[in-house]
C-alpha positions as CSV (number, residue, x, y, z in Angstrom):
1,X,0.0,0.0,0.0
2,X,1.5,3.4,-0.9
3,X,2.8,5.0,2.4
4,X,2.5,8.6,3.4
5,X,4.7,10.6,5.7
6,X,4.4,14.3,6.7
7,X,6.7,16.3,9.2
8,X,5.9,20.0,9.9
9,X,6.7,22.0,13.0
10,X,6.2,25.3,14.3
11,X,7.9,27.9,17.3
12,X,5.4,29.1,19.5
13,X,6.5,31.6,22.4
14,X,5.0,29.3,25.6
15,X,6.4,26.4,27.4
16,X,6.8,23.2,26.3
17,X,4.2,21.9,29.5
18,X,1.2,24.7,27.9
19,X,1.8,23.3,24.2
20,X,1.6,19.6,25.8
21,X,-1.3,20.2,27.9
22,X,-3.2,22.4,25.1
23,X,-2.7,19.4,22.4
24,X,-3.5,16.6,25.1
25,X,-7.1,17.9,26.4
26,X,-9.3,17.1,22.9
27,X,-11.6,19.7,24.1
28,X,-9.6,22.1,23.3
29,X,-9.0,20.6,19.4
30,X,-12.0,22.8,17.9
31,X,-10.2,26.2,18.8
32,X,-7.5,25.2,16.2
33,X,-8.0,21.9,14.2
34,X,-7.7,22.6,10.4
35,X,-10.7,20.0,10.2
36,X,-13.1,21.3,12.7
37,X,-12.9,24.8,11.1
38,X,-14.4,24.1,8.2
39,X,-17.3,22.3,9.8
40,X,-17.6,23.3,13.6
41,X,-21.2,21.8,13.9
42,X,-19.8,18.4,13.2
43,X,-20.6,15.6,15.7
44,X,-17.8,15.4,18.1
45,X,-18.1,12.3,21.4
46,X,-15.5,12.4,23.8
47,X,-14.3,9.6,25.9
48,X,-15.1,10.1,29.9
49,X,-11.3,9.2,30.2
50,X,-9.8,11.9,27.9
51,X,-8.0,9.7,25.9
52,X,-10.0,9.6,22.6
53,X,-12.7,11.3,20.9
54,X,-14.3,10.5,17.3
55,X,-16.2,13.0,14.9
56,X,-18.9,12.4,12.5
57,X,-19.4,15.3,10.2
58,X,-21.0,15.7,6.3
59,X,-17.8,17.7,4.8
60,X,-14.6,16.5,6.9
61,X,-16.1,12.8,7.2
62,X,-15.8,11.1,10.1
63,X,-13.5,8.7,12.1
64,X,-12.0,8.5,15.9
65,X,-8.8,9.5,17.6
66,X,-6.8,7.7,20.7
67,X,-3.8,8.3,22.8
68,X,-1.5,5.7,22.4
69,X,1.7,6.7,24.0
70,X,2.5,10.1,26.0
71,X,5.6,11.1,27.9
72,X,4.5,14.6,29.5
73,X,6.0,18.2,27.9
74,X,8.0,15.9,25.5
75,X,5.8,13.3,23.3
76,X,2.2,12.7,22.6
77,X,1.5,9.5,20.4
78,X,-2.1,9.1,18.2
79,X,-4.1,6.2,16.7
80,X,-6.1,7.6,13.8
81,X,-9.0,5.6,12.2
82,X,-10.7,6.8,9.4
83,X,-14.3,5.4,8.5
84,X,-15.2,8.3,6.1
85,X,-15.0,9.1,3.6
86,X,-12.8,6.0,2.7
87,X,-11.9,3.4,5.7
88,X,-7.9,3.4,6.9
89,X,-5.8,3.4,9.6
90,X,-3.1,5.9,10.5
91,X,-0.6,7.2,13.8
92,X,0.7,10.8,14.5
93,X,2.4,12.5,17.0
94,X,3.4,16.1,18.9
95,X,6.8,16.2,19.5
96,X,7.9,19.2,22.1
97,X,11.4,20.2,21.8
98,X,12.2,23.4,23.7
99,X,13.9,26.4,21.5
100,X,15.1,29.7,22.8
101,X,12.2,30.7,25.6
102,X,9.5,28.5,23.6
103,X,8.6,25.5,22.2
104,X,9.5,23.7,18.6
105,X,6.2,21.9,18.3
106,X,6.6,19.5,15.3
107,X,3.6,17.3,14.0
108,X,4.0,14.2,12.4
109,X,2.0,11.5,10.5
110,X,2.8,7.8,9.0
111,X,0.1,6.5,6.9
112,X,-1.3,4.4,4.0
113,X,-3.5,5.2,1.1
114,X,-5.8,1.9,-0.1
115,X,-3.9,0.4,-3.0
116,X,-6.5,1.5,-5.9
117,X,-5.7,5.2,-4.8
118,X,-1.5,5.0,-5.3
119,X,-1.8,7.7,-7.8
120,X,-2.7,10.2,-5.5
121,X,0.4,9.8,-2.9
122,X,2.0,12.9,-4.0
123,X,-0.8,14.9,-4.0
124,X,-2.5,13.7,-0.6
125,X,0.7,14.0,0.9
126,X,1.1,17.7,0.1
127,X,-2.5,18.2,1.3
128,X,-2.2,16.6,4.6
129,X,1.0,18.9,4.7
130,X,-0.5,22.0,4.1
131,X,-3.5,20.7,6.4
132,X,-0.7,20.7,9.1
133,X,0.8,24.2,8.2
134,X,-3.1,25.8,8.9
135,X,-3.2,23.7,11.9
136,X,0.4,24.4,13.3
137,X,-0.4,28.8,12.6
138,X,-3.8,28.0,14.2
139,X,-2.0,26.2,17.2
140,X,-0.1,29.2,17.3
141,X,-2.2,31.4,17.4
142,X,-4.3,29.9,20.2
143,X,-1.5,29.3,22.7
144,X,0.4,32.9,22.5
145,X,-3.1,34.9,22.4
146,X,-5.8,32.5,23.0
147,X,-7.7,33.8,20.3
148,X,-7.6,32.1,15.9
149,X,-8.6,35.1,13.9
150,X,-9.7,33.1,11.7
151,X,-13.9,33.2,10.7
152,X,-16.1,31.2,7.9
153,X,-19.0,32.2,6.5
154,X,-21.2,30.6,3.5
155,X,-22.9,33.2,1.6
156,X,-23.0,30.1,-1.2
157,X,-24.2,30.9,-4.7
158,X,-23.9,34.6,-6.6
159,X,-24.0,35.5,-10.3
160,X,-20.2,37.2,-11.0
161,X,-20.8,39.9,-13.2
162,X,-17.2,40.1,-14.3
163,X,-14.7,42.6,-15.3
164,X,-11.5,43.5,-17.4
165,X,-8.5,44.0,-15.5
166,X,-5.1,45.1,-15.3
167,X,-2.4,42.8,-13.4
168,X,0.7,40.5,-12.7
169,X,1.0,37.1,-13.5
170,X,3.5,35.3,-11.2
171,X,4.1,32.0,-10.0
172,X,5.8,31.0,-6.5
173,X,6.3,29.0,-4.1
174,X,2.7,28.6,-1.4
175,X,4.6,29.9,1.4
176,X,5.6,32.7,-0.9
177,X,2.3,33.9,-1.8
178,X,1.8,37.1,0.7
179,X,5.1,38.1,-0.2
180,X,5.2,37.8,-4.0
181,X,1.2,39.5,-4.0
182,X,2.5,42.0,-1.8
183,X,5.0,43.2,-4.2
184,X,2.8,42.8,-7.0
185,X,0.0,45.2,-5.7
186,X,3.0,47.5,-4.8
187,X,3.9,47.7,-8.5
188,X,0.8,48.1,-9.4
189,X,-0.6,50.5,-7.6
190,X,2.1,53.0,-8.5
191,X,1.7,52.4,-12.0
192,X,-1.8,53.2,-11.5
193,X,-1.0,56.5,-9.8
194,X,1.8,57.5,-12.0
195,X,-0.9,56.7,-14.9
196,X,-3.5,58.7,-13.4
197,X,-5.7,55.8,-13.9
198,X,-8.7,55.2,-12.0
199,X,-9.1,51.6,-10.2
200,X,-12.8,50.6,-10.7
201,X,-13.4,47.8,-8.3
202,X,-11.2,46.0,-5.1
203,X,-8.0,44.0,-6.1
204,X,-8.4,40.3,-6.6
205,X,-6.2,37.6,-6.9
206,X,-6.7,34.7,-9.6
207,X,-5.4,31.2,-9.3
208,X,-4.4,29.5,-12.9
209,X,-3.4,26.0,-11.5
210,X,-1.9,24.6,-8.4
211,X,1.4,22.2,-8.5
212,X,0.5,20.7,-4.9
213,X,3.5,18.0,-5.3
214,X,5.8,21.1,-6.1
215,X,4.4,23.2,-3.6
216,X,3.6,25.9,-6.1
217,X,1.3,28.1,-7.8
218,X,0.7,30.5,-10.7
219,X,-1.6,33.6,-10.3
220,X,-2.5,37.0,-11.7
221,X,-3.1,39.5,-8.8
222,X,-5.0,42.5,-10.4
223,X,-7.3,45.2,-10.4
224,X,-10.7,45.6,-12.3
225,X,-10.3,48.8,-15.1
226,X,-13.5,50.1,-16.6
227,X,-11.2,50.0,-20.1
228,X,-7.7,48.5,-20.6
229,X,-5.2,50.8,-21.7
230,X,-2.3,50.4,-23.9
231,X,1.2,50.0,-23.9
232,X,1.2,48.3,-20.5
233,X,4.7,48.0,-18.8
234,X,7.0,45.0,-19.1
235,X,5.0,41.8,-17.5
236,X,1.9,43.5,-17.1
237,X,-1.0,41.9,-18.2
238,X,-4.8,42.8,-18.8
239,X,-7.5,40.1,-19.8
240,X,-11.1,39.4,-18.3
241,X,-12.4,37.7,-15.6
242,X,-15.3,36.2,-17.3
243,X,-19.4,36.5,-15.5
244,X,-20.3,33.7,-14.4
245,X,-22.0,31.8,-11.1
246,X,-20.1,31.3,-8.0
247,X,-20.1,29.7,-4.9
248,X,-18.7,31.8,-1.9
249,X,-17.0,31.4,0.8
250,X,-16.3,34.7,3.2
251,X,-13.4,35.0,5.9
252,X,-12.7,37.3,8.1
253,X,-9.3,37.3,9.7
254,X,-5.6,37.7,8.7
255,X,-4.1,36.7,5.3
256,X,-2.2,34.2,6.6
257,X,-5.4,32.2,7.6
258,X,-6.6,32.8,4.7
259,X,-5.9,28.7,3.6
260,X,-8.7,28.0,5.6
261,X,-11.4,29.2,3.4
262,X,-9.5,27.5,0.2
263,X,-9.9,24.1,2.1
264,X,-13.1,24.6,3.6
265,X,-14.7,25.6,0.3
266,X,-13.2,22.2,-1.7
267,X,-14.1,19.9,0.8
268,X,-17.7,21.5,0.3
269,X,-17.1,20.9,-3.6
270,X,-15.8,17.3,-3.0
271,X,-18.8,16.5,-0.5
272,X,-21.3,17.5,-3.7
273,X,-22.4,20.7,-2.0
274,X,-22.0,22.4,-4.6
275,X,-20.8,21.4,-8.6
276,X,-17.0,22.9,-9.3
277,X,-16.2,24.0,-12.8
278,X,-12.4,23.5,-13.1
279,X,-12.6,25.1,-16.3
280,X,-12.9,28.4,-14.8
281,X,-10.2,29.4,-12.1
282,X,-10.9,30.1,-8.9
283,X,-10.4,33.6,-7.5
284,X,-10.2,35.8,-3.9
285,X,-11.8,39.4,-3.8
286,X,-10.4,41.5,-0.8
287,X,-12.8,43.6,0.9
288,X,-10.9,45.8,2.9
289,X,-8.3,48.2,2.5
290,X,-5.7,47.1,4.4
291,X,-4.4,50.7,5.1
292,X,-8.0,51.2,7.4
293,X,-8.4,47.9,8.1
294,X,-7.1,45.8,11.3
295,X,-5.9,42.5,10.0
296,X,-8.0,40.3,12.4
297,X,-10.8,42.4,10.7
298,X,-10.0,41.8,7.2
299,X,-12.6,40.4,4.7
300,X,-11.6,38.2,1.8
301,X,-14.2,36.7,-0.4
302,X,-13.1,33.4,-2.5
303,X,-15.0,32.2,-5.3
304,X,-15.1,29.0,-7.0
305,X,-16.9,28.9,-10.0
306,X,-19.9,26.4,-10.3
307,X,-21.7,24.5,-13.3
């Protein structure tokens, strides 16, 4: 059977003994599981002893979790069963290594995928990865402030009107992505100043294709123009985001969350809540300006294109 292994970690400013107890008490898993996020009405059952739980849910499928094997502030040891939406069998663990005054909190997972699936190792282990990563900055999150910024909402289906638009295609690494757009918009703006051009709608970002077994990701970050205007600068580019319908998903909280509402919105497409057209990219609208807007504050709206 095709094996998967992930290792991701994280440094979070608290003790090795607050990540440990945090991770160990299950109760605690729905402030910062990368799961429970994107359906926090799920069916969760915990066991009187505190050593497992299980979850039934309609989006993240359900399944159980038990502690195998703990040594306290340094190791905590997990049986994983799946029983939807496919049945299998996995272990994890939270490792707790101390680093400068905090904690390295690395999270690991040994798996297997049923044989008829082999072709999709590469990509479900990059999944599962960046599963962890929204976890890990969750975790994070939770244990230095107590608080996730991080809020779903499911306005669902729109008709897109569409728009031409003015913008840079680049592709990038994922853990890139703020950086690279940052730069982009940057550019962009100026250009738009020194042109004495006037911006017709909120920047966007539009995703071509994702390479999850590179980690990478092409994308044109833009903004709508009432009429495209000539002789664009060098690796400019202007084209049309075409009307269409859309199913939305809204989130409120800082960019770096932002992975949250990408995974919450395909596990709705994949659980037949709504029907994906692939042949139209997916896109993000951002709704505030960040200039007046506090990041926990900030409102992105993704869109995924629907048959």
């Amino acid at each position: 059977m095709p094996k998967i292994a992930v290792n991701k970690s994280i440094v979070v400013a608290v003790s090795p003994d607050k990540a440990y107890e945090t991770i160990r008490d299950f109760h605690q898993w729905n402030r910062w599981s990368p799961w429970v996020i994107c359906e926090p009405d799920c069916q969760m059952t915990y066991a009187d002893n505190g050593k497992s739980y299980a979850w039934d849910g309609k989006i993240i499928g359900s399944g159980s979790v038990e502690i195998a094997e703990e040594q306290p502030s340094e190791a905590i040891h997990f049986r994983l069963t799946f029983l939807k939406p496919w049945k299998s069998k996995a272990t994890f663990s939270f490792l707790f290594q101390p680093e400068g005054d905090g904690v390295r909190v690395t999270w690991t997972m040994d798996s297997s995928l049923p044989s008829f699936l082999f072709f999709m190792k590469g990509m479900m282990t990059a999944m599962i990865g960046m599963d962890y990563d929204r976890g890990l900055r969750m975790l994070k999150d939770y244990l230095e402030t107590g608080n996730v910024h991080s809020k779903l909402e499911y306005p669902g289906q729109a008709d897109f009107e569409g728009f031409q638009y003015v913008g840079i295609r680049a592709q990038c690494s994922m853990t890139q992505i703020g950086d690279q757009m940052k730069a982009d918009f940057e550019r962009l703006a100026q250009w738009f100043k020194d042109s004495n051009l006037e911006i017709a709608e909120k920047p966007f970002a539009v995703y071509h294709r994702f390479h999850l077994s590179k980690g990478t990701t092409e994308f044109t970050t833009g903004y709508p123009v009432k009429a495209v205007p000539e002789n664009l600068p060098e690796g400019f580019v202007s084209a049309e985001l075409a009307a269409c319908p859309v199913y939305r998903v809204k989130h409120t909280g800082p960019y770096h969350h932002l992975g949250n509402a990408w995974s919450s919105g395909m596990m709705r497409a994949q659980a037949k809540v709504f029907r994906q057209n692939k042949k139209i990219p997916a896109f993000e609208i951002y709704e505030s300006d960040p200039s007046t807007t506090k990041e926990e504050d900030t409102v992105t709206m993704i869109h995924f294109p629907i048959k």
